[in-house]
TITITOR-134767 format. One record per residue (C-alpha): x, y, z; residue in three letters; chain; residue number from 1. Coordinates in steps of 0.1 Angstrom, whole numbers. Each point is the difference from the previous one (the first is absolute). Layout:
[[X, Y, Z], "ALA", "A", NUM],
...
// end
This chain:
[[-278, 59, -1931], "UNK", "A", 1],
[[15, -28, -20], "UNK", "A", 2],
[[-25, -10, -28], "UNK", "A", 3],
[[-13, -30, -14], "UNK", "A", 4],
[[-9, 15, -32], "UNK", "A", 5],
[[31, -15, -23], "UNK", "A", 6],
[[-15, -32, 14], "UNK", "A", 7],
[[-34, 12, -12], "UNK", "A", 8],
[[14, 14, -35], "UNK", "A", 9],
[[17, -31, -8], "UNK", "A", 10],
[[-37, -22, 5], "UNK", "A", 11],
[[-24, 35, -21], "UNK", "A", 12],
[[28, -5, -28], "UNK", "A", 13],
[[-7, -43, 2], "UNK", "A", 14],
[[-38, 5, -4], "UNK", "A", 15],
[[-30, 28, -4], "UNK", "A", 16],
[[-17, -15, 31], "UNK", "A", 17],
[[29, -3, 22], "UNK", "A", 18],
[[14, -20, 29], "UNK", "A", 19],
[[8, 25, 21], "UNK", "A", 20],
[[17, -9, 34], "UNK", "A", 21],
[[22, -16, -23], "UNK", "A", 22],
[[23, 7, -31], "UNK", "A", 23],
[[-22, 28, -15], "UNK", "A", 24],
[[4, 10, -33], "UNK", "A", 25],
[[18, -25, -17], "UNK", "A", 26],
[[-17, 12, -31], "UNK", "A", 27],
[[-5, 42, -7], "UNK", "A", 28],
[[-40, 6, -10], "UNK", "A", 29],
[[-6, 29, -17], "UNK", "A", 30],
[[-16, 27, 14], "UNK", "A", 31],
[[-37, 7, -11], "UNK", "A", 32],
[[-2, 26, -24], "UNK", "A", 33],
[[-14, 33, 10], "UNK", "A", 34],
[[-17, 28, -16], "UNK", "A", 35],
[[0, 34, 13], "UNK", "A", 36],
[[-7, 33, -12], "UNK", "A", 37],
[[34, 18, -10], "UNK", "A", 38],
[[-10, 31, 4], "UNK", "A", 39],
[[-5, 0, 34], "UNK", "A", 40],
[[28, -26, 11], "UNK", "A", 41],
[[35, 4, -6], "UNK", "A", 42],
[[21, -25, -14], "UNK", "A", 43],
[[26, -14, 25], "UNK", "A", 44],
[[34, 0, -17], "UNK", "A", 45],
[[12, -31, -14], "UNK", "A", 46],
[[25, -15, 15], "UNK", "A", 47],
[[24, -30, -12], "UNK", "A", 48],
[[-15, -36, 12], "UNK", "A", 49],
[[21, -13, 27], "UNK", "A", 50],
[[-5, -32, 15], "UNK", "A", 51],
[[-15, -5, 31], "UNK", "A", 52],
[[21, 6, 32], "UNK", "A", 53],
[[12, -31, 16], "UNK", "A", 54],
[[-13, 6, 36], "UNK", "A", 55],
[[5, -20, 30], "UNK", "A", 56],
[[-29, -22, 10], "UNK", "A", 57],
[[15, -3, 33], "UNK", "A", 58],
[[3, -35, -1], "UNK", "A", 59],
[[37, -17, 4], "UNK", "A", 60],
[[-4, -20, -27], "UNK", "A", 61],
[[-7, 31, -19], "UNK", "A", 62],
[[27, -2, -29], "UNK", "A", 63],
[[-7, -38, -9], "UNK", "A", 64],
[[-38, 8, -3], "UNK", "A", 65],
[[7, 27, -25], "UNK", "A", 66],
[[19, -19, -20], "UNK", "A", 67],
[[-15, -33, 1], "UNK", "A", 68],
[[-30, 26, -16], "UNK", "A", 69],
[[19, 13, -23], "UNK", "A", 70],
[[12, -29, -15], "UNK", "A", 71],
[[-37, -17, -5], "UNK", "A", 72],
[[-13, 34, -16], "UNK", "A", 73],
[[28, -10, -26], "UNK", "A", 74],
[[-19, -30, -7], "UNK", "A", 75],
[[-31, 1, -26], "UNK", "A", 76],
[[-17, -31, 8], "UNK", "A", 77],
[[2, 7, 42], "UNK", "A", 78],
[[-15, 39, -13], "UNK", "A", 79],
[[-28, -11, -18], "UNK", "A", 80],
[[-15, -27, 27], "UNK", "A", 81],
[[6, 29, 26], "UNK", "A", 82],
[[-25, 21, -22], "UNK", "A", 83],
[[-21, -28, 3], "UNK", "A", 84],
[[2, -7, 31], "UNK", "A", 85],
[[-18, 11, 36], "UNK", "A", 86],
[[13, 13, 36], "UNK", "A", 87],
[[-13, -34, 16], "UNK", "A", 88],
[[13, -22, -23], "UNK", "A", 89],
[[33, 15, 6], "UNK", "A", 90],
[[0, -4, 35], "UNK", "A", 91],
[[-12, -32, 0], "UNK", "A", 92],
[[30, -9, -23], "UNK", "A", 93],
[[-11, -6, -35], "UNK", "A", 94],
[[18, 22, -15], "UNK", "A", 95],
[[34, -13, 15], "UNK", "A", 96],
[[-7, -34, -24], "UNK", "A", 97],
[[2, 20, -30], "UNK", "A", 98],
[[41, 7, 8], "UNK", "A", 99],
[[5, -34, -14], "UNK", "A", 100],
[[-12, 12, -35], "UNK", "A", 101],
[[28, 30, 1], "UNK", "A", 102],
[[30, 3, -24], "UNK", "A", 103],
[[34, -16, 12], "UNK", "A", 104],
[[20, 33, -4], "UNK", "A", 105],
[[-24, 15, 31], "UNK", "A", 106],
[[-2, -34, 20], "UNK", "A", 107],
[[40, 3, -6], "UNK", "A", 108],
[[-5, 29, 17], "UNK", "A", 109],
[[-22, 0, 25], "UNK", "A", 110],
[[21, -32, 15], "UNK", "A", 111],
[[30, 25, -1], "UNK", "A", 112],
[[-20, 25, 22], "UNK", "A", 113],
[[-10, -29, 21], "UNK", "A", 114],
[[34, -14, 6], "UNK", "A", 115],
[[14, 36, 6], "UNK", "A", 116],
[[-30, 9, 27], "UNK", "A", 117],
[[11, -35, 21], "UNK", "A", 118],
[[36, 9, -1], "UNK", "A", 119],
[[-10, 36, 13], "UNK", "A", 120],
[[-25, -15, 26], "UNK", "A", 121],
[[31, -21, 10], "UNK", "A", 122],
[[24, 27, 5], "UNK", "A", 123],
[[-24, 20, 20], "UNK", "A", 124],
[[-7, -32, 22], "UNK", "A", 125],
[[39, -8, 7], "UNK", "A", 126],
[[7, 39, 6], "UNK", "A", 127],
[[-28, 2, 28], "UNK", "A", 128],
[[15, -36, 11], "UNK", "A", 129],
[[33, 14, 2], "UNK", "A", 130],
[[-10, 30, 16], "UNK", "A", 131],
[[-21, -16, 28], "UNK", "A", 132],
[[11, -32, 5], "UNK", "A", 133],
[[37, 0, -9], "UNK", "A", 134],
[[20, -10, -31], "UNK", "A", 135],
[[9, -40, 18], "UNK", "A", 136],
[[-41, -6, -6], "UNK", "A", 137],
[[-8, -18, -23], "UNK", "A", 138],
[[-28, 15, -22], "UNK", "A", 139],
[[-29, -25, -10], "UNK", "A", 140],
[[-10, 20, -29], "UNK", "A", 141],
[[-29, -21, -18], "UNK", "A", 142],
[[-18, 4, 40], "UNK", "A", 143],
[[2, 34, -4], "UNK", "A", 144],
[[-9, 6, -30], "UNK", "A", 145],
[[-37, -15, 7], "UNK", "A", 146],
[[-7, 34, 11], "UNK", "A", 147],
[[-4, 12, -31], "UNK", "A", 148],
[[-28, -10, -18], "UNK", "A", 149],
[[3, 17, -35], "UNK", "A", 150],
[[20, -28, -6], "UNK", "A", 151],
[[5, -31, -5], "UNK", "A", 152],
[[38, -7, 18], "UNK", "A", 153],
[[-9, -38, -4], "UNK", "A", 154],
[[11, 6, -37], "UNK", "A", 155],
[[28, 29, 0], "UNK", "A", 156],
[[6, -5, -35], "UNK", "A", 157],
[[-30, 2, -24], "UNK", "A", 158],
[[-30, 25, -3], "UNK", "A", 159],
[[-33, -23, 1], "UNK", "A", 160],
[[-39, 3, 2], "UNK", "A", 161],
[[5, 1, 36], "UNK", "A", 162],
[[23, 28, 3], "UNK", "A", 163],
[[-22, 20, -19], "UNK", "A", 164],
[[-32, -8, 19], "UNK", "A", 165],
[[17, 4, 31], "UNK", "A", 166],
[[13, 35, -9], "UNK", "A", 167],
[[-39, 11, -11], "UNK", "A", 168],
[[-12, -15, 37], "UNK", "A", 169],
[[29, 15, 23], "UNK", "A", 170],
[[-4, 38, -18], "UNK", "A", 171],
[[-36, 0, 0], "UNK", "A", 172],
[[2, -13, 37], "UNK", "A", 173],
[[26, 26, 9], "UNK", "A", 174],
[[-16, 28, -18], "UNK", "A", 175],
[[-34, -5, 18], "UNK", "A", 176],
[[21, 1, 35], "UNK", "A", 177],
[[16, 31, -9], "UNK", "A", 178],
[[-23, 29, 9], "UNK", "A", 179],
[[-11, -18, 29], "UNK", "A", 180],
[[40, -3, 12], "UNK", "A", 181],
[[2, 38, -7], "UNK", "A", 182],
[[-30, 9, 20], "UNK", "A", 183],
[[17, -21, 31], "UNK", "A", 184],
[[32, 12, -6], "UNK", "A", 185],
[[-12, 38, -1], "UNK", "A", 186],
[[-25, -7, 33], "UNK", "A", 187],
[[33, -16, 18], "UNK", "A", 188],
[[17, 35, -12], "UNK", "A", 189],
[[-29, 22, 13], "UNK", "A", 190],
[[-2, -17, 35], "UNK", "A", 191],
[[40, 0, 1], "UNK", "A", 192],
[[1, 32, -1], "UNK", "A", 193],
[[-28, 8, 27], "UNK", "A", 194],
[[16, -20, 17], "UNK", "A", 195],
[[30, 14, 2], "UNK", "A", 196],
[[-13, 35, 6], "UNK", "A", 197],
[[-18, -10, 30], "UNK", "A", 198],
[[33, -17, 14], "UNK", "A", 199],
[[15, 36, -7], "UNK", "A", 200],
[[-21, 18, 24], "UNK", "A", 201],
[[7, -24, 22], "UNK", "A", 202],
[[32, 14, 4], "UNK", "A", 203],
[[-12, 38, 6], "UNK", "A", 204],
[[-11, 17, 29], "UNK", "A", 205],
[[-32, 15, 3], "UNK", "A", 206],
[[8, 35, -15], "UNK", "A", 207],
[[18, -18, -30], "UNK", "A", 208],
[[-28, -27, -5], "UNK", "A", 209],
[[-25, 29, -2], "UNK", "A", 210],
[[21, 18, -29], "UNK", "A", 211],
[[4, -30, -21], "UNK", "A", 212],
[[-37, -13, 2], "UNK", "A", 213],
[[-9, 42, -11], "UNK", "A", 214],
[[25, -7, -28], "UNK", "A", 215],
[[-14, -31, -13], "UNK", "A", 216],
[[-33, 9, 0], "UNK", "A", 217],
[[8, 34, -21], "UNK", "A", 218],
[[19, -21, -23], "UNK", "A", 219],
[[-31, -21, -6], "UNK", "A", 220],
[[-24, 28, -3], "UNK", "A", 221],
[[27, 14, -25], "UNK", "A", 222],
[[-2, -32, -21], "UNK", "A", 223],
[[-40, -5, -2], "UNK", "A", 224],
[[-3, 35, -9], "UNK", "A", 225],
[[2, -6, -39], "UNK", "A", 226],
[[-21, 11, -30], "UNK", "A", 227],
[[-27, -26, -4], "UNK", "A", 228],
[[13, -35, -17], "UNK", "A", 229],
[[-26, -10, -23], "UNK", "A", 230],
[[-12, -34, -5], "UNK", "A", 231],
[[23, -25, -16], "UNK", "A", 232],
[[-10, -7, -36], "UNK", "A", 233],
[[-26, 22, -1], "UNK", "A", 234],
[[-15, 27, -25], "UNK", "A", 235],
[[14, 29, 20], "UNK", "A", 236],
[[34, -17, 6], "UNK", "A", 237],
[[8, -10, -35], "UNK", "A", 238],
[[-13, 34, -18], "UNK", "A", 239],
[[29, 15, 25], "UNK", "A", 240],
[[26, -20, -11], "UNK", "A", 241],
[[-16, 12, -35], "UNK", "A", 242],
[[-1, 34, 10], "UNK", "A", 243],
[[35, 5, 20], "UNK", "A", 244],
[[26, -31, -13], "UNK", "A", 245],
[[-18, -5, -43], "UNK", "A", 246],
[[-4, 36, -2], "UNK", "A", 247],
[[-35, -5, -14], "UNK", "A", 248],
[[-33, 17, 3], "UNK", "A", 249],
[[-24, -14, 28], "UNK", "A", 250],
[[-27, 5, -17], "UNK", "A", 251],
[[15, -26, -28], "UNK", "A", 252],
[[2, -24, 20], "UNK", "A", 253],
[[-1, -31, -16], "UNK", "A", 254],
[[8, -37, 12], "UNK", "A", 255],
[[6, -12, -29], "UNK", "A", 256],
[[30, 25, -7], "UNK", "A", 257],
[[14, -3, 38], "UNK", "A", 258],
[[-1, -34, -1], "UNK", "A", 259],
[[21, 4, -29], "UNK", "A", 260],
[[20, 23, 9], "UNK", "A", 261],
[[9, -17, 31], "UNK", "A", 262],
[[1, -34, -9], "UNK", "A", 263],
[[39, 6, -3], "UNK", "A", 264],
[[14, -36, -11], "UNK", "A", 265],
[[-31, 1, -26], "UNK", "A", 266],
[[-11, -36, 5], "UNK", "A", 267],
[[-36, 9, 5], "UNK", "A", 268],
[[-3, -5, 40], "UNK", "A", 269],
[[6, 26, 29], "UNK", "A", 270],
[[30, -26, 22], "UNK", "A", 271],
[[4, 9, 35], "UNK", "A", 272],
[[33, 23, -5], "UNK", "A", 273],
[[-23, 22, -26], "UNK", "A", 274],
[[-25, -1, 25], "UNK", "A", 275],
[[16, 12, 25], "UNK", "A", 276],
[[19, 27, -20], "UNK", "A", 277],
[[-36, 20, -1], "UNK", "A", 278],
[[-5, 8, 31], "UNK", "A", 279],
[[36, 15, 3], "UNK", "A", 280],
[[-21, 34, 6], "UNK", "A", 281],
[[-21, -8, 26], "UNK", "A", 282],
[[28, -12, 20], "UNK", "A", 283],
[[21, 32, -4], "UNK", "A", 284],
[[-31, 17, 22], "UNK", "A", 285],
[[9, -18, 25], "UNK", "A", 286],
[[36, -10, 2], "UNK", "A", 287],
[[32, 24, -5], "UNK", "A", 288],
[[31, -15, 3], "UNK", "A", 289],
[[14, 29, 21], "UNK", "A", 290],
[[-23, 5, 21], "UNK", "A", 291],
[[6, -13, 35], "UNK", "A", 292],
[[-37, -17, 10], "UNK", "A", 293],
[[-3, -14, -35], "UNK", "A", 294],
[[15, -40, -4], "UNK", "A", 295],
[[12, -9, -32], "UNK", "A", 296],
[[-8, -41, 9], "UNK", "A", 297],
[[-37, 9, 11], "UNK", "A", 298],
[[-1, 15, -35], "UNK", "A", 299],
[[7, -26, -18], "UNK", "A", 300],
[[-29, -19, 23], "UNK", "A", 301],
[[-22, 23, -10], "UNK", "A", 302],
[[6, -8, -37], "UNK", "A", 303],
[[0, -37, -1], "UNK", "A", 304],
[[-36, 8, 22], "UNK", "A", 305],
[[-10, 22, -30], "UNK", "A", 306],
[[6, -27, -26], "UNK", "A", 307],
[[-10, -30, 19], "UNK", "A", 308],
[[-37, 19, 1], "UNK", "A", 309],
[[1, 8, -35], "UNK", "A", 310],
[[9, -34, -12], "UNK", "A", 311],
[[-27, -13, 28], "UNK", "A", 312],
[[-27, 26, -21], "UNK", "A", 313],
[[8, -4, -33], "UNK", "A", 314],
[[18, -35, -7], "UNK", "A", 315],
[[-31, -19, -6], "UNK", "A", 316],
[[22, -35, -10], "UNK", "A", 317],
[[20, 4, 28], "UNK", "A", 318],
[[31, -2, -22], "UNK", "A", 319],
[[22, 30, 16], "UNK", "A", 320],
[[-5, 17, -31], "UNK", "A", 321],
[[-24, 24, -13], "UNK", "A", 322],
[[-12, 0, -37], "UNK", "A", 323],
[[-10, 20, -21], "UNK", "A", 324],
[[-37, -11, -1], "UNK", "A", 325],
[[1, -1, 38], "UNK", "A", 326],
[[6, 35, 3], "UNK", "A", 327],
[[-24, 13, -21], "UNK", "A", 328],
[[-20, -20, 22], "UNK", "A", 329],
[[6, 18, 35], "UNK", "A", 330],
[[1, 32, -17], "UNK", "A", 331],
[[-36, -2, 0], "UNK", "A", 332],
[[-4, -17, 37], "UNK", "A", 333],
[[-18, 32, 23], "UNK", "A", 334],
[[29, -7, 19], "UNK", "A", 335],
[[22, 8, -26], "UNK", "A", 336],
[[-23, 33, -4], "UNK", "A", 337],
[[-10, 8, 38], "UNK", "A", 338],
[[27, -16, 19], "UNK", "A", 339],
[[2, -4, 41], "UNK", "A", 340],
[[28, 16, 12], "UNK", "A", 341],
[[34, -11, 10], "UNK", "A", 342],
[[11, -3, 28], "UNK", "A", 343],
[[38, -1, 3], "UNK", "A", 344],
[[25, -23, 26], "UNK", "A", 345],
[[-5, 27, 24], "UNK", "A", 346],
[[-34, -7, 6], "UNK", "A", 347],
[[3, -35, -4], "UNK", "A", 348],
[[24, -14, 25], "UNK", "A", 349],
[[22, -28, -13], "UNK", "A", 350],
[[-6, -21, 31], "UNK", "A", 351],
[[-24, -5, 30], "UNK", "A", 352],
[[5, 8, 37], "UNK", "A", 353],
[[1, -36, 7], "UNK", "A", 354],
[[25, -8, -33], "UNK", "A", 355],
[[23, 29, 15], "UNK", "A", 356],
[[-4, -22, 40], "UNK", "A", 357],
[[6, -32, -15], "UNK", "A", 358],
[[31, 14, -18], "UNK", "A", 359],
[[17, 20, 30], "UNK", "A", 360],
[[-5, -27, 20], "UNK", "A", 361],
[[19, -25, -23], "UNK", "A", 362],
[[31, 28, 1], "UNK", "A", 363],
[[-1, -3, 38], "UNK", "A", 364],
[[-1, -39, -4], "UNK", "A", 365],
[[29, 3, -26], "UNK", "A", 366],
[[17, 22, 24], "UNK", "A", 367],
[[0, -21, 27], "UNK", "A", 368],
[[10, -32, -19], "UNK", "A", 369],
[[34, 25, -11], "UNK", "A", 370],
[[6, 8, 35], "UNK", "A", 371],
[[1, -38, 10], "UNK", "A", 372],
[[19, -6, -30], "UNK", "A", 373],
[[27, 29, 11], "UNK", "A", 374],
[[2, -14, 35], "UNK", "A", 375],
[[5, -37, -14], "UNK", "A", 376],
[[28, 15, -26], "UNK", "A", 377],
[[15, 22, 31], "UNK", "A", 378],
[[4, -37, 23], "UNK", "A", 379],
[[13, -15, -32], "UNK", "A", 380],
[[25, 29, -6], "UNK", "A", 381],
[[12, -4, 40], "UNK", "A", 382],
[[-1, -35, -3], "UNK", "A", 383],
[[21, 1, -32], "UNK", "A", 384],
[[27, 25, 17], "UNK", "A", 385],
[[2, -23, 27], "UNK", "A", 386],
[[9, -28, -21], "UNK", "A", 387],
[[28, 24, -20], "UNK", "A", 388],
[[12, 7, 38], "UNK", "A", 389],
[[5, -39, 5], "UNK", "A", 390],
[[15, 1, -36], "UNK", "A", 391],
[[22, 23, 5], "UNK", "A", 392],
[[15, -14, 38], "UNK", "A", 393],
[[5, -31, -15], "UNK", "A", 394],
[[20, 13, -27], "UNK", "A", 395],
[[22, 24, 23], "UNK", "A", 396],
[[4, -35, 20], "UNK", "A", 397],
[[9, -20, -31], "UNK", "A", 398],
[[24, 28, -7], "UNK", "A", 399],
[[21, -1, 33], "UNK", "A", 400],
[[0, -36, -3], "UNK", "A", 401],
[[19, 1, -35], "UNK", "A", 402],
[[24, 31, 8], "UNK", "A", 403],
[[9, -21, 35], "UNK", "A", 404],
[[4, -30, -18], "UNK", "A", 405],
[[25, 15, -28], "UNK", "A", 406],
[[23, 19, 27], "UNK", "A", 407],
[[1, -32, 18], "UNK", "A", 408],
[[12, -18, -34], "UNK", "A", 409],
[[24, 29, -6], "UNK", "A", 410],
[[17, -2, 36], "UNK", "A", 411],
[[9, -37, -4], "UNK", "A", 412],
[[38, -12, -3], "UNK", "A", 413],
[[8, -18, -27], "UNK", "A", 414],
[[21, -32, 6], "UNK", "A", 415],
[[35, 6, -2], "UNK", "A", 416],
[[19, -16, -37], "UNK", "A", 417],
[[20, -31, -1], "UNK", "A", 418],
[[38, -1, -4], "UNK", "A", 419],
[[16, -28, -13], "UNK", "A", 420],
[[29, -14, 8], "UNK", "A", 421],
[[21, -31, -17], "UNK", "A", 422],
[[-32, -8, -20], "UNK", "A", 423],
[[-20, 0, 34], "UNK", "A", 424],
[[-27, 23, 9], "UNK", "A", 425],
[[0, 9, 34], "UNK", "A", 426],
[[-17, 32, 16], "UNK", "A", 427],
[[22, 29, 5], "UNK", "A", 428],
[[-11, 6, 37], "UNK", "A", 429],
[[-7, -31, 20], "UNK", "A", 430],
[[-18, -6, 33], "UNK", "A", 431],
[[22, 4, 27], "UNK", "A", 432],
[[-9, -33, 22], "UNK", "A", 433],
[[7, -15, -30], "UNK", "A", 434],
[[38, 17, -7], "UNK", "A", 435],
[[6, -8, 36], "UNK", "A", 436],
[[-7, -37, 3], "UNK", "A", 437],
[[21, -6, -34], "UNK", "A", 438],
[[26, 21, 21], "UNK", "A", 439],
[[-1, -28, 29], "UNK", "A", 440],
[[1, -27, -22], "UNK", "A", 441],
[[30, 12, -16], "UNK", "A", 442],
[[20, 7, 31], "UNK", "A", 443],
[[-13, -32, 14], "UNK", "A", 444],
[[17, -18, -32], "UNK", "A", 445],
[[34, 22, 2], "UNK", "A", 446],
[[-1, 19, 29], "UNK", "A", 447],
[[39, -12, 6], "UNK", "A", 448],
[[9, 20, -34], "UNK", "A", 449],
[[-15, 31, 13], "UNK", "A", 450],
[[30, 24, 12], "UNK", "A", 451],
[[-2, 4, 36], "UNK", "A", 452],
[[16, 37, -3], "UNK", "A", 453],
[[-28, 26, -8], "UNK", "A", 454],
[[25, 14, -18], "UNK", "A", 455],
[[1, -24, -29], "UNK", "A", 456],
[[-8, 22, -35], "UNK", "A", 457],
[[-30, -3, -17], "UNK", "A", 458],
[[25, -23, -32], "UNK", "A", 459],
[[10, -23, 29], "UNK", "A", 460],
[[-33, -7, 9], "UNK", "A", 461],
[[-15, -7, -36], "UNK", "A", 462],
[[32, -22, -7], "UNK", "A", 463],
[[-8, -20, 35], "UNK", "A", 464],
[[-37, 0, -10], "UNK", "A", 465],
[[-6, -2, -33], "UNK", "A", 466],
[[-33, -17, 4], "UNK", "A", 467],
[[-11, 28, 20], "UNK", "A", 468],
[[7, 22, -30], "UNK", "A", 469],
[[-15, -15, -27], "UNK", "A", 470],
[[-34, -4, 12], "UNK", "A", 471],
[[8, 38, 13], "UNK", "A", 472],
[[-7, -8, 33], "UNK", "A", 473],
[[19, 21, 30], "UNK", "A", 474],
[[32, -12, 7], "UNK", "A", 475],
[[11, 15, 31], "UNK", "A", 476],
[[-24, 18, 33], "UNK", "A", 477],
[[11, 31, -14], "UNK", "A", 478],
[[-23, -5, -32], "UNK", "A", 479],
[[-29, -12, 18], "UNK", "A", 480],
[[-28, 27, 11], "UNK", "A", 481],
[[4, 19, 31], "UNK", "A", 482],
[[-13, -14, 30], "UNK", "A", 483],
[[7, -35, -12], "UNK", "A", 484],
[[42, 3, -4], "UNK", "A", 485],
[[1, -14, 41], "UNK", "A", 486],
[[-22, -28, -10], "UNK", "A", 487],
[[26, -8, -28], "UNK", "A", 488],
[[28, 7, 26], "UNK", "A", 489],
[[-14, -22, 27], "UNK", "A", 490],
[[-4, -33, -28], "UNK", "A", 491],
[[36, 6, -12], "UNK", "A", 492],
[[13, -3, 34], "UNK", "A", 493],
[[-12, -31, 10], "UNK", "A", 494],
[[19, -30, 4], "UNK", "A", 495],
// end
């Protein structure tokens, strides 16, 4: 499981009597010396100091809470009041007023850290804007950025008192929350996956359904048949990680010298992660990897179970962390001598008959609110197909209308060019009412210089007519158009 502990680390190294929930050691204690009889323990090897491991505290705002810690460690005057200073008054914010006392070079940068967390926040914020909404949104970013209470977004520029008291309130807020999210999360799992086994049988017939139910319940005889898991944190299950992971004589046993020994970060306090690292044995009696009945998620339930009862037994300040002195302390409990016995997840069922109703029936309710939701999308998708049918008749329409209208502009005539004649412009081809009444008129005017013989030449004519020929105009019947040369006769012979 993802650990608080860095969280944890960072407030031990701030202060002997912690803050837990928090920024845990800020400040690195020293462990309580311990003597022990040489002759009968062997040394552990010495090893080069390495600084503790940054580990996720599961929180998104992860990164800038280390940092912001690392930087006020740097500071002497912000140490020394921390030594001075208790869990309560913490919380409560008092020791938030003493940033203003800080040097400039780690207000310089804690500002920087600020600044760069609101830019991050904001790039996260317009991604999942873009990504739901669609990049023409506009993104209101100081409105979203009230979700996050760590900081102060009001002021995206400066580290101040608040920022800092508002950091110690949202991870000690967030920290209490988390076991209680886990547990929910891992019950949700649990009843998930009954759940979905039942809806498997479902699907069997009756010869089938009898085989799988045989299966499962060999499978979970298989898993609760396991060597017995002693009690968390007691005698008999630390002398075995003594015995079998230290390498040391049971009958040395000596809290003191495991505490020692297992206090790995050496700050003087058992964390949760160090915690949970002992009873690393007890779990591999019950859980194997590759073994089908065995589930590697339950195990890690059953270790956050384990440490939550420790820390419930022996953290006596309620601080997440156990000390030296309050070790010692439950070493000589009678629980810690003549413990109950476990009982592991198998015999204590993550979630009630009722939890497991309540929870089936809200997938049925969630079913049925998918299935409206499909039949709603399914009109929409007709309805939308219907529309693209419309769409797509209109434009086949529009289509015709164009191609029609540009092989009707093709196919019409052009009006014929002008000619000109004498420096007059007169059409090339004229109507032919209109030849035929300048015709009349002529013939009217000089009908008596008109050869009578049809013989006369075409020269005679133009020489008798010269009118006639310069407004190119027929001269004779025999230029007018057939069907109208008898018309032309019939005028010439009249009296």
């Amino acid at each position: 499981m993802r650990s608080r502990s860095y969280v944890k680390m960072c407030l031990s190294r701030m202060f002997n009597t912690c803050w837990v929930l928090l920024l845990v050691q800020l400040l690195c204690s020293q462990a309580v010396p311990i003597s022990m009889d040489k002759t009968k323990v062997k040394e552990p090897e010495a090893k080069p100091e390495e600084p503790p491991a940054s580990v996720d505290t599961g929180l998104h705002y992860d990164r800038y809470l280390r940092e912001v810690i690392d930087f006020l460690e740097k500071d002497q005057h912000f140490r020394e009041k921390l030594h001075n200073t208790d869990m309560e008054d913490i919380k409560q914010g008092k020791l938030a007023k003493e940033l203003d006392f800080v040097s400039h070079h780690v207000r310089t940068k804690l500002d920087e850290l600020k600044r760069q967390e609101v830019n991050r926040l904001r790039t996260l914020i317009k991604a999942k804007q873009d990504l739901e909404g669609g990049n023409d949104i506009a993104v209101d970013h100081q409105a979203l950025l009230k979700q996050f209470e760590y900081l102060n977004h009001m002021n995206p520029h400066t580290f101040e008192v608040d920022d800092l008291d508002r950091l110690i309130k949202s991870a000690t807020k967030d920290l209490e929350n988390y076991d209680k999210e886990r547990h929910e999360e891992f019950k949700k799992y649990e009843m998930t996956k009954e759940h979905d086994r039942r809806e498997h049988l479902k699907t069997l017939d009756d010869e089938e359904r009898k085989k799988e139910e045989e299966h499962y319940e060999e499978m979970r005889k298989k898993h609760a048949d396991h060597p017995k898991v002693n009690h968390p944190g007691s005698q008999n299950q630390l002398k075995e990680v003594w015995e079998e992971a230290d390498g040391l004589d049971p009958e040395d046993f000596d809290p003191k010298t495991f505490f020692n020994l297992h206090d790995t970060n050496g700050d003087g306090f058992f964390d949760e992660q160090e915690l949970e690292a002992l009873f690393t044995k007890e779990l591999e009696k019950i859980y194997d990897p590759t073994n089908e009945e065995d589930d590697m998620v339950e195990m890690e339930e059953e270790r956050l179970r384990m440490r939550e009862h420790v820390m419930n037994e022996v953290d006596s300040n309620k601080d997440r962390l156990v000390s030296l002195d309050e070790f010692l302390i439950a070493t000589k409990k009678k629980e810690f001598l003549e413990p109950d016995s476990w009982e592991t997840l198998e015999q204590n069922q993550a979630y009630t008959d009722e939890e497991m109703r309540e929870f089936e029936e809200h997938l049925t309710q969630q079913e049925q609110d998918l299935n409206l939701k499909t039949v709603d999308l399914q009109k929409q998708r007709e309805e939308l197909e219907r529309q693209q049918e419309q769409l797509n008749a209109q434009k086949i329409e529009l289509q015709q209308a164009v191609e029609h209208m540009e092989k009707l502009k093709s196919q019409k005539v052009d009006p014929p060019p002008e000619v000109h004649i004498q420096g007059n412009v007169i059409p090339e081809t004229h109507d032919f009412d209109n030849q035929l009444h300048f015709a009349q008129e002529a013939q009217q005017q000089g009908h008596q210089a008109v050869p009578q013989n049809a013989e006369d030449t075409p020269q005679e004519h133009q020489e008798q007519n010269p009118d006639l020929a310069q407004h190119g105009l027929p001269q004779t019947h025999q230029d007018l158009p057939p069907g109208h040369q008898d018309v032309a006769q019939g005028q010439h012979n009249l009296p």
